[in-house]
Steps between C-alpha positions, in 0.01 A plus 500: 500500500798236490696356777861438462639208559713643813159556647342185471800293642788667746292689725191240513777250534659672786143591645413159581832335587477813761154361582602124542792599680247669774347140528773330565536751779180395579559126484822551726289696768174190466790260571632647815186543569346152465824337617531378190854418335546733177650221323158287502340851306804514278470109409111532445331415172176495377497175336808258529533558125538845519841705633490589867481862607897593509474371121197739389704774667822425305303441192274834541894658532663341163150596283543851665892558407465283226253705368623858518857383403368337173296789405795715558732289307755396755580194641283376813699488821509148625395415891597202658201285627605445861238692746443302783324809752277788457750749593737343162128513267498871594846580377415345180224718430698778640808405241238434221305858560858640508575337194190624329564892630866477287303443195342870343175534318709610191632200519225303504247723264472404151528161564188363377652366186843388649517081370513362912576107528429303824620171592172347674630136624621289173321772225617858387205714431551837283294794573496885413550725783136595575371134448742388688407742814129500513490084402736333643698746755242634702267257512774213625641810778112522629444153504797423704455761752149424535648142559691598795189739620301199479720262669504762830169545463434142513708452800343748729663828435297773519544714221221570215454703169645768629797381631585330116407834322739700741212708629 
């Protein structure tokens, strides 16, 4: 048994941006909570080398659009960079999930050959469709929202595998 490529990206895509927007519902309710100002959760890092939690959201949004409008050949919509509050992280996910819902599995099916180039800082890497997905798509969308799961985590918020899988 196969599994197309619509499959393995829109709705697991969608799945989990649907799963960390629930955390940052849950990060909203720990700072009211707490007393806490959201802004200190949104400015949190794990390491001062690595991006800050409104960062690994936006980032976990471009691989996600990025992705399913690549595989489907069109161009990926571009989002400004300017969250500053839960509530404006929320609509991003919102606008990238509605983004992803435009695109149909035809679309998107039959892709695993389709030549797919990526500008990754200074380089261009070249992939085929399927490589490109399972190597390099997916595994940078999981690492970024299990970045921003971490970073809540880290700071108090009670949420736990559950909450990150959606359950």
């Amino acid at each position: 048994m196969s599994i197309s490529m619509y499959v393995a990206s829109s709705p697991r895509l969608i799945a989990q941006l649907k799963a960390l927007d629930a955390i940052l519902a849950k990060a909203a309710a720990h700072a009211e909570a707490k007393k806490i100002d959201p802004a200190v959760l949104l400015a949190s890092r794990l390491f001062p080398d690595m991006f800050a939690f409104t960062r690994q959201v936006q980032i976990a949004c471009d691989f996600a659009k990025g992705t399913v409008a690549r595989l489907a050949g069109v161009e990926v919509p571009s989002y400004a960079d300017n969250e500053q509050t839960l509530a404006e992280l929320h609509a991003r996910i919102a606008k990238t999930i509605a983004f992803i819902e435009t695109i149909p599995a035809a679309q998107i099916d039959g892709s695993e050959t389709r030549d797919i180039t990526v500008k990754a800082g200074p380089r261009e890497l070249q992939f085929k469709g399927l490589d490109y997905l399972i190597g390099y798509a997916l595994p940078n969308f999981y690492f970024h929202v299990t970045t921003a799961y971490n970073i809540l985590r880290h700071n108090g918020v009670e949420i736990g595998k559950r909450d990150y899988l959606g359950a």
